[in-house]
N, C-alpha and C positions, 0 to 999 in steps of 0.2 A: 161732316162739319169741317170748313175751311177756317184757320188763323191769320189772318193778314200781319204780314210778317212785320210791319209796324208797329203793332200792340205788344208783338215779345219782344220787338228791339225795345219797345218803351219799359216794358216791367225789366226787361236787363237793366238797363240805365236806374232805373230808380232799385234797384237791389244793390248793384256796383257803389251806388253815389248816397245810396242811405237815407234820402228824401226826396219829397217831389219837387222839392224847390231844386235842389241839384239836378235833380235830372233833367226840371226842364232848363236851366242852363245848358247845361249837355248838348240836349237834342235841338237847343234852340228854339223854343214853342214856349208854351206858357204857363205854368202850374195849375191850369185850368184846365189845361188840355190833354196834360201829362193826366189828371185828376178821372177826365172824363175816358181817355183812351185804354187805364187800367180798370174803370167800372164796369166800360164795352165788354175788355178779354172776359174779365168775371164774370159778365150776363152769359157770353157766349159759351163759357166752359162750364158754368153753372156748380162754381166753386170759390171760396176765397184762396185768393192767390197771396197775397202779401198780410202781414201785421203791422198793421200800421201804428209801429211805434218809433221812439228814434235812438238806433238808425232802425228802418224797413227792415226786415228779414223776411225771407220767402215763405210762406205753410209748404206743407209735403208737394199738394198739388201744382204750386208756384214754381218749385224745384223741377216738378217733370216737364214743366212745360220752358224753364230756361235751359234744361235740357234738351227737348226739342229743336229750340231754337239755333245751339251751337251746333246739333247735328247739320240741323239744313243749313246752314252756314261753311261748314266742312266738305258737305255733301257738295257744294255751292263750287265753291274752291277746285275737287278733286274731280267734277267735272270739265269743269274749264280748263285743268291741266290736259284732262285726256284729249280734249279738242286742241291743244295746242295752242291755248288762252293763255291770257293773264290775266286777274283782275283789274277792273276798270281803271284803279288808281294805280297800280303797280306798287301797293305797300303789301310785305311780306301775310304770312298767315300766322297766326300766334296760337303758338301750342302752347295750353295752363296743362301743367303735371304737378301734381302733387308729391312732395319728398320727404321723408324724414331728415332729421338734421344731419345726425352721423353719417348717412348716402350721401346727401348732400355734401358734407366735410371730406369725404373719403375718397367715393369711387365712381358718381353718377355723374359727375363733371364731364371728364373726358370723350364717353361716350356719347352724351348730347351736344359737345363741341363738334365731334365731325359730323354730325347729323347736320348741325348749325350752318358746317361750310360746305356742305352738297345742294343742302335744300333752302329755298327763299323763307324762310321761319324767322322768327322771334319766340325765345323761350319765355314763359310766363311763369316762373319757378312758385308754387305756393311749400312754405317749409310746413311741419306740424308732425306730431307725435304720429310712429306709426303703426299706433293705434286707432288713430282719427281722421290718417289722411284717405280712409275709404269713403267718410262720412262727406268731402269735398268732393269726391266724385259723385255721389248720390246726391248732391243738391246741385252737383251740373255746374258747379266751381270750374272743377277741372275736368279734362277728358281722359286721364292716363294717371296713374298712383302707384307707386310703391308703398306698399302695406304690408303691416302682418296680419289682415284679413287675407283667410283661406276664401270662403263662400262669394262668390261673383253679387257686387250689388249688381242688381237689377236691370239688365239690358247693358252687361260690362262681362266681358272673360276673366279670369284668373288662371296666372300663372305660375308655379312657384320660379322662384327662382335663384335660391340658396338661403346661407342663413352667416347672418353677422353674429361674429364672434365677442363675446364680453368676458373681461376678468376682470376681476376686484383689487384693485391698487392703491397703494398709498407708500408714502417716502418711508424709508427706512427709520427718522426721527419719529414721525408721527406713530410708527409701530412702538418703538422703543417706550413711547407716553402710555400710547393706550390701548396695547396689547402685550403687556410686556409677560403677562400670564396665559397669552395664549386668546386667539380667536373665541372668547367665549361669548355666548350668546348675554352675558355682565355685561362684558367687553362693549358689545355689539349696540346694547343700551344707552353706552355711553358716551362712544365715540361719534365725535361729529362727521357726519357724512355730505358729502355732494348730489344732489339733484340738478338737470337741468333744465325741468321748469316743476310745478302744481301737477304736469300730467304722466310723470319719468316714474315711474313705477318700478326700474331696474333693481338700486339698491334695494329697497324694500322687499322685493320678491328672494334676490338671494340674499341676502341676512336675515331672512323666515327660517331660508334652506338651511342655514350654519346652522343657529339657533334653534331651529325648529320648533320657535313661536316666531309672535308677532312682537318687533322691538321699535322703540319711537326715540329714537335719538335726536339730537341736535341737527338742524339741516341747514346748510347753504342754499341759496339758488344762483347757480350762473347760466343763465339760457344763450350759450352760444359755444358750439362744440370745440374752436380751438382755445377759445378761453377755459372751458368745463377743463380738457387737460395741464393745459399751465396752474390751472387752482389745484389742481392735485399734483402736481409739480411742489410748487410752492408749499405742501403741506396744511390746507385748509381743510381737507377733509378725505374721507378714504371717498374711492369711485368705481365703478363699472366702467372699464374704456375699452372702444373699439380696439381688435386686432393691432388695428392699423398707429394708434394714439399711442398703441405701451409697448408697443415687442421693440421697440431699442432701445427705450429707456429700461424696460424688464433688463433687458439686457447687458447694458452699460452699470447696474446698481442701481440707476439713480430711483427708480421705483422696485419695491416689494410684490409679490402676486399674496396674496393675504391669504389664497386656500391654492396652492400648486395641486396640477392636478385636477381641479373641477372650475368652472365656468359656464356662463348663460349663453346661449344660442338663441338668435328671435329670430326665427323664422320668414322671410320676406316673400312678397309676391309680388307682378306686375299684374296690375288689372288696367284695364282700359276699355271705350265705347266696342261695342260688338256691331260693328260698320264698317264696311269699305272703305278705306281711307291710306292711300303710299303713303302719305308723312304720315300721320300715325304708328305705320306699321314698319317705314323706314327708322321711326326712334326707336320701339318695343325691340328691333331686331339688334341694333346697337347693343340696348341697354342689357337685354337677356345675354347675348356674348360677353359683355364685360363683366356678367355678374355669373356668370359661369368663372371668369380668371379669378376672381377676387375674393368673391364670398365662398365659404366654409358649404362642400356639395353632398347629398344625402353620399351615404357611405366612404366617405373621407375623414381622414382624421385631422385636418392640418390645424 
């Protein structure tokens, strides 16, 4: 069975754009056509492909086949390179990778800058908990994630590729309020903490560990990793911060470490398409070298 690469560029379009009326904006056609040309792929794959609510989202099956599509697209691409092509239009290739925030804030910049200035690309950065940015790779989002999924989704490799380091901090004021007896799992009840969105599970996981139950304290939300550190600067709440956010302010006073001595590790991976592809495999090699410099290596203590 063949797909005429028109019906997946159509279901891209109307998953990207959230309706058939956007899409067929988009593709320049007609909501009619857009209408008929995703009923086609459905008879042809003999599955529902989209949920047709608003906005659109893909079903499982929808997912593997806008998968499909950015392979052979890729595939597309990394031919024509080898022939010594350019594509038709001579607009770069757009690589979507999925990041966690903290990566993103920290360390995965630089290494995708010089990918940036070797290769004709455009990054297409998707942020998200990384917990959930494997679940973007598995709907064909992106092609490449850093995650702390170990298990390779589905026609994707995994790599590990070190582990971001977290300590629990807060200003030495905010100790003085509401810890002045000592880190106790009371304490820990009571003290308002910092989250950086609904899906930051950090705090929560180590104040189980102090505690050793479960504590529901007051919460913040600041979902953006250099602001997350400035609110714990400023004393809003205690936090989990990257290495990289508190070792000079640990160092300087101007933040407390609230358990010296112990700290969370999350574990990260590179996962990405299991396909031939040199800009793929020119970013993964980047990214894996700078996260060998930066991140916390199995039998290191740093």
């Amino acid at each position: 069975m063949k797909i005429p690469p028109e019906l997946i560029e159509t279901l891209a379009a109307v998953v990207a754009e959230g309706t058939f009326d956007a899409a067929a904006r988009a593709l320049h056609v007609t909501p009619s056509a857009v209408s008929q040309r995703i009923k086609a792929l459905e008879n042809r794959i003999g599955r529902v492909l989209v949920v047709r609510s608003k906005p659109v989202v893909a079903t499982e099956a929808g997912e593997a086949v806008l998968r499909l599509g950015q392979q052979m697209a890729m595939l597309e691409t990394e031919t024509l390179r080898q022939l010594g092509s350019e594509r038709g239009d001579g607009r770069p290739t757009t690589v979507a990778i999925a990041v966690n925030a903290d990566s993103l804030a920290t360390w995965i910049l630089p290494p995708l800058a010089r990918v940036a200035a070797r290769e004709n690309v455009v990054l297409d950065l998707v942020r998200d908990d990384e917990g959930h940015t494997a679940g973007l790779l598995a709907s064909g989002t992106v092609m490449a994630a850093v995650t702390s999924e170990a298990v390779p989704v589905p026609g994707c490799t995994s790599t590990p590729i070190g582990r971001m380091r977290y300590r629990a901090c807060a200003t030495t004021g905010f100790v003085t309020r509401w810890f002045s007896d000592g880190v106790t799992a009371a304490a820990l009840a009571r003290a308002p903490v910092l989250d950086f969105d609904r899906k930051d599970s950090l705090q929560t996981r180590f104040a189980r560990r102090l505690a050793r139950r479960t504590v529901d304290p007051p919460r913040h939300h600041v979902p953006a990793s250099a602001d997350f550190a400035v609110a714990t600067r400023l004393g809003l709440g205690w936090a989990m911060l990257p290495t990289a956010h508190c070792a000079a302010a640990l160092e300087a006073g101007d933040l407390v470490d609230l358990a010296p001595g112990r700290h969370l590790d999350v574990p990260l991976h590179w996962q990405q398409w299991n396909l031939r592809s040199g800009i793929v495999d020119a970013v993964a090699t980047e990214v894996k070298g700078e996260a060998t410099r930066v991140l916390v290596q199995t039998g290191t203590r740093a």
